[in-house]
VMD Tcl script that draws the C-alpha trace (Angstrom):
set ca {
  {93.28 55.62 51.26}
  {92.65 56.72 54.80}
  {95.82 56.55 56.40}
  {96.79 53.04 55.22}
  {93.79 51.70 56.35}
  {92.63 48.66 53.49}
  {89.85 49.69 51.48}
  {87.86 46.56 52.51}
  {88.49 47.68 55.66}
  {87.38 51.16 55.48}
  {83.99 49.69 53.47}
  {83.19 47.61 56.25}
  {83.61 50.12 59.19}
  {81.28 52.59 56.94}
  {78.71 49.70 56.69}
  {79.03 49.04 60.43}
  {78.24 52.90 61.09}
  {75.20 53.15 58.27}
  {73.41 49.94 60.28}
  {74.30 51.11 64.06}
  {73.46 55.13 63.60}
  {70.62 56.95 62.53}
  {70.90 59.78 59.76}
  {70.20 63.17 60.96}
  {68.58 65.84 58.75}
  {69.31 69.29 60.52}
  {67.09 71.93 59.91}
  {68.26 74.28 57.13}
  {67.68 77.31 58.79}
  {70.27 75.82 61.80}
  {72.61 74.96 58.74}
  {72.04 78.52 56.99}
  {72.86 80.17 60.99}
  {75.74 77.52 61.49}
  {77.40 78.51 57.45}
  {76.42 82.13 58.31}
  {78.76 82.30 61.69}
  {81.80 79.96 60.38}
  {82.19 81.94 57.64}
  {82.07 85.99 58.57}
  {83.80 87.67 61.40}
  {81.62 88.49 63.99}
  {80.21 91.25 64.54}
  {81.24 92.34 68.35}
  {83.44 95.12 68.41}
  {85.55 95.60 71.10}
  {86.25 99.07 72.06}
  {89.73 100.38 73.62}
  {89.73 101.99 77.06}
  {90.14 105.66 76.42}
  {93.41 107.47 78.42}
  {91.63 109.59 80.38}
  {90.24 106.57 82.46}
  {93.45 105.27 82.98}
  {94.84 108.40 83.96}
  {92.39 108.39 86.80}
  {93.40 105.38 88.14}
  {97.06 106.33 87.67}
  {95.99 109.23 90.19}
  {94.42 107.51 92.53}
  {96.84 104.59 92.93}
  {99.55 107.67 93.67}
  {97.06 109.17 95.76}
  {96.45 106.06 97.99}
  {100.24 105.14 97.99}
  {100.87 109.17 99.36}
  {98.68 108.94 102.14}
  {100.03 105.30 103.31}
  {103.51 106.85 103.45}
  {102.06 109.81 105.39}
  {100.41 108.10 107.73}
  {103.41 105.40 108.13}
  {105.87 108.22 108.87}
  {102.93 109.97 111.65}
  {103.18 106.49 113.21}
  {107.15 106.22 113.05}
  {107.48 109.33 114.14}
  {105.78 109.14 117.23}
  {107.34 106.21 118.87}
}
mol new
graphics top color blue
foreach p $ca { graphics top sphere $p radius 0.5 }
foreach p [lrange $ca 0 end-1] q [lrange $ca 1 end] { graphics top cylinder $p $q radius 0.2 }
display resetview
């Protein structure tokens, strides 16, 4: 039955549970919400990142690695 477990077995654990816990009634609209999000896709939409903005950082990486090597060669140069 459940995993080789005896079925007297199984009985009794299920009678041990319905005497030691309480039953819960959630409220329907939590179970309508809960039903609702399992099964559709969400709704967020991610959007991409467009070129142009990584363009600029392309630019101004290059830009700060340019001026680094200028000002390491100024220094080089004048010892």
């Amino acid at each position: 039955m459940c995993a080789g477990l005896d079925e007297d077995v199984v009985r009794s654990l299920e009678e041990q549970l319905m005497f030691t816990l309480s039953p819960v009634e959630p409220p329907r609209p939590f179970v309508d919400h809960l039903r609702r999000r399992l099964t559709q896709p969400p709704e967020v939409v991610l959007e991409r990142r467009t070129a142009e903005g990584s363009g600029v950082f392309v630019w101004v990486l290059m830009g700060l690695g340019l001026g680094i090597l200028v000002v390491w060669m100024w220094y080089r140069s004048r010892r």
